[in-house]
C-alpha positions in Angstrom: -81.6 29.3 33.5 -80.2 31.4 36.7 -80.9 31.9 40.0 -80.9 35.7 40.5 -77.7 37.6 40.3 -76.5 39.1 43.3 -74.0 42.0 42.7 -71.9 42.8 45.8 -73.2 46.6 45.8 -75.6 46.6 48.9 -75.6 48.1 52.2 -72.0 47.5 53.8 -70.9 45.5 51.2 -73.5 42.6 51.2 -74.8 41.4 47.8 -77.6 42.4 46.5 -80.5 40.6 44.0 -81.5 42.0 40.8 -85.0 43.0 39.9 -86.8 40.2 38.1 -87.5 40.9 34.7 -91.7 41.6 36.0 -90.7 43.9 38.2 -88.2 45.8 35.8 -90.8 45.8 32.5 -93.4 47.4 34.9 -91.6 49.9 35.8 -90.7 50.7 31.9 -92.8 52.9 29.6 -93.2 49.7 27.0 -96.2 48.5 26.4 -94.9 45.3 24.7 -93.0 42.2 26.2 -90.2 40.8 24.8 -91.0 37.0 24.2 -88.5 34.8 25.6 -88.0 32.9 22.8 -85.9 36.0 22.1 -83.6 35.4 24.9 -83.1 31.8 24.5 -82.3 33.1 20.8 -79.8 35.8 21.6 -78.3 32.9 24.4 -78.0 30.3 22.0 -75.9 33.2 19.5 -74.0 35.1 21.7 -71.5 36.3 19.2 -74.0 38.2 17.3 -75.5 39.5 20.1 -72.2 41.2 21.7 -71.4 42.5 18.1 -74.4 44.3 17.7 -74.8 45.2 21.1 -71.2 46.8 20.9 -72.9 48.9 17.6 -75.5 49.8 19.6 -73.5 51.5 22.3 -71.7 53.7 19.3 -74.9 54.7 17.8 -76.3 55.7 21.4 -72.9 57.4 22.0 -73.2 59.1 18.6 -76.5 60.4 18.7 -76.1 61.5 22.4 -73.2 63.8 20.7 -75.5 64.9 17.9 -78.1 66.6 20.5 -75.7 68.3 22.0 -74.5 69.7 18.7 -78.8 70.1 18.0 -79.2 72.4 21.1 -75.8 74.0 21.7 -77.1 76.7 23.8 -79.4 74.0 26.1 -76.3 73.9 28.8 -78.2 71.1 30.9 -79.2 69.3 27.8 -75.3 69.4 26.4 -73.7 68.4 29.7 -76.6 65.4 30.3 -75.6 64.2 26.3 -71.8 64.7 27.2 -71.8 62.6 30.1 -73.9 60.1 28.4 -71.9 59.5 25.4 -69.1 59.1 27.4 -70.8 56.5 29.5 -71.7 54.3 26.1 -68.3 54.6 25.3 -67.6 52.6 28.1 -69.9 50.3 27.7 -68.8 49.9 23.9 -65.4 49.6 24.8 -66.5 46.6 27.5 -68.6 44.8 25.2 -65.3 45.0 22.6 -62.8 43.8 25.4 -65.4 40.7 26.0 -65.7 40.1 21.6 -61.7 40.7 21.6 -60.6 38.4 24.2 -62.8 35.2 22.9 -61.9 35.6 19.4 -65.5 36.6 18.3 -65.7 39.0 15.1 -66.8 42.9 15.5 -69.9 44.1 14.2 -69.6 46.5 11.8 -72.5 49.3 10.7 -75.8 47.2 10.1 -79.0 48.3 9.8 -81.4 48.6 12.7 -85.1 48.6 11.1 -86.4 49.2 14.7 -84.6 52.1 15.4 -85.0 53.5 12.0 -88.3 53.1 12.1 -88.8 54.6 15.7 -86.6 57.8 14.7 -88.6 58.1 11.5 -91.3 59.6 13.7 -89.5 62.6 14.9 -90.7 66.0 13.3 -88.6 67.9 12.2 -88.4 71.5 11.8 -91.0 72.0 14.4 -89.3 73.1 17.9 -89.6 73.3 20.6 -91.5 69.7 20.1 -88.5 68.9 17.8 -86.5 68.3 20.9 -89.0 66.7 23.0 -89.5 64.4 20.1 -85.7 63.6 20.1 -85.4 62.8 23.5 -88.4 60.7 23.5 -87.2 58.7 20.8 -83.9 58.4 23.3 -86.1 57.0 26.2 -87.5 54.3 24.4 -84.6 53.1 22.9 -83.0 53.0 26.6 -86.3 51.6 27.9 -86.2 48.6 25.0 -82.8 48.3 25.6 -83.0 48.1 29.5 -85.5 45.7 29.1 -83.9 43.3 26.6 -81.1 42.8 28.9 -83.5 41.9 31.9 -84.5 39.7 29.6 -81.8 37.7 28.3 -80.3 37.5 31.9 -83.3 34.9 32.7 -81.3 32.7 29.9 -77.7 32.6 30.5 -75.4 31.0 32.3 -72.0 32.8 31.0 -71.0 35.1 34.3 -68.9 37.5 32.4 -72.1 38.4 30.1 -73.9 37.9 33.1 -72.1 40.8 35.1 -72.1 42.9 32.0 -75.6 42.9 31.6 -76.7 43.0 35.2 -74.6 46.6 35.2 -75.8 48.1 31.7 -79.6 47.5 32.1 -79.5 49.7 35.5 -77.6 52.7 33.2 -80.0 51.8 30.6 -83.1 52.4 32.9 -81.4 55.4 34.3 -81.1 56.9 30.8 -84.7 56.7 29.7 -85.4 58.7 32.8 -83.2 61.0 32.1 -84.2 61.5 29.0 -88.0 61.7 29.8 -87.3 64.4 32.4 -85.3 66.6 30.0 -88.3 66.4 27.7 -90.3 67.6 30.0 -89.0 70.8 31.7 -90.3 73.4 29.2 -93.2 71.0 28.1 -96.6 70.9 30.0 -97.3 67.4 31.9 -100.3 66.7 30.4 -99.0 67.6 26.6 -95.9 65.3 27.3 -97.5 62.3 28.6 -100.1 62.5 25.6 -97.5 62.9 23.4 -95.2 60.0 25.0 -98.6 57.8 24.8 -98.3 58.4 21.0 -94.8 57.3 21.0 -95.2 54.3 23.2 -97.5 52.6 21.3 -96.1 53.4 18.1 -92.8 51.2 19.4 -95.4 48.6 20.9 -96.4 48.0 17.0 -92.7 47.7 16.0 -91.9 45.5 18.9 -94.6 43.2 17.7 -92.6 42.4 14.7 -89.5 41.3 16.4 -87.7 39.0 18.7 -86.3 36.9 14.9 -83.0 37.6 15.6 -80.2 37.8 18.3 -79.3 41.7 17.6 -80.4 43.8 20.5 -83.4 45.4 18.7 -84.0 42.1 16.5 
C-alpha cells in the first residue's frame, strides 16, 4: 500500500495530496463500494487492467462522438461531447504508450456486461428524456470509473500507473458532473434527481455482481 500521492499542482508549486478514496466515493452519485479485494485484483494483473482500461477510454471517446451526432443542433451539448472525446483520446493514447513501452498486449473489443447492462436502460424514442437518459448513463459510467481508480490507487506501488491514475480519476469526476448538469438544463430539478435515483440504484444492483475481474468495470 501507499502513502498518499502528492502531485506537484498546489498553490505556488507545492505538492498537493489526493483525496482518499472516502472522501472521493462520498462525493460520487454510487451507491455501492467497490470492495478492495478488487484492487488488490486489478494490482496483482496490471496488464489486463491497462488493456481494458485503454478500451474503455475508446468506447467513452466513441460514444461522446455519438451524442453529438444524436443532438446535432444542441451546440453546448456537441462542443461539451467534442472536447470530451478528445480528452479520452488522450487518455487512450497514454494508457497505450504505458501497454507499448513494457511489452504488454493491447486489448482488443471485449465485452463490458456492466456497461451493456447500464445502457440497456436508456429509452429510446422518447425525447426530450431520451437525452437526459444518455447522459445519465454517461455520469455513471464516469462516476464508477472515477471511483475505481481511487480505488486501486490504495493498492499500488508502480509510480507511472500511479501518476496515471491520480490524473484520470480527477477528469473522470469532472465528467460525471458535466454530464449531470447537461441533463439537467431543460429538465426540472426535482424530475431529474428522481429520475437519477432510478438510475443509481439500478447500477448499485450491477455493481453488486462485480469486482471478479481486473477490467475496469469487472
Amino acid at each position: 500500500m501507499i502513502p498518499p500521492v502528492k502531485r506537484p499542482d498546489g498553490p505556488e508549486g507545492q505538492p498537493t495530496e489526493l483525496k482518499s478514496y472516502d472522501e472521493v466515493y462520498a462525493e460520487l452519485p454510487l451507491l455501492h463500494p467497490t470492495p478492495r479485494s478488487w484492487a488488490e485484483l486489478a494490482a496483482s494483473r496490471l496488464p489486463e487492467f491497462l488493456a481494458d482500461h485503454a478500451v474503455c477510454e475508446q468506447q467513452v471517446a466513441m460514444y461522446g462522438l455519438s451524442l453529438a451526432g444524436y443532438y446535432p443542433d444542441d451546440a453546448e451539448l456537441v462542443e461539451r461531447a467534442a472536447a470530451l472525446a478528445a480528452e479520452e483520446v488522450q487518455h487512450f493514447r497514454r494508457v497505450v504508450a504505458i501497454l507499448t513501452k513494457r511489452g504488454w498486449p493491447l486489448g482488443g473489443r471485449r465485452k463490458n456486461v456492466w456497461a451493456q447492462s447500464l445502457r440497456a436502460r436508456i429509452v429510446l424514442g422518447r425525447e426530450p428524456m431520451t437525452k437526459v437518459d444518455r447522459l445519465l448513463f454517461g455520469a455513471l459510467v464516469e462516476a464508477r470509473s472515477c471511483e475505481r481508480f481511487t480505488r486501486l490507487l490504495e493498492e499500488i506501488d508502480d509510480p507511472e500507473v500511479v501518476h496515471l491514475l491520480a490524473d484520470l480519476g480527477p477528469a473522470e469526476r469532472r465528467h460525471w458532473e458535466m454530464f449531470y448538469r447537461l441533463a439537467g438544463r431543460n429538465t426540472d430539478e426535482q424530475v431529474l434527481a428522481a429520475r437519477f435515483q432510478g438510475w443509481r440504484e439500478f447500477e448499485a444492483d450491477l455493481a453488486r455482481g462485480l469486482g471478479t475481474s481486473p477490467a475496469v468495470h469487472g
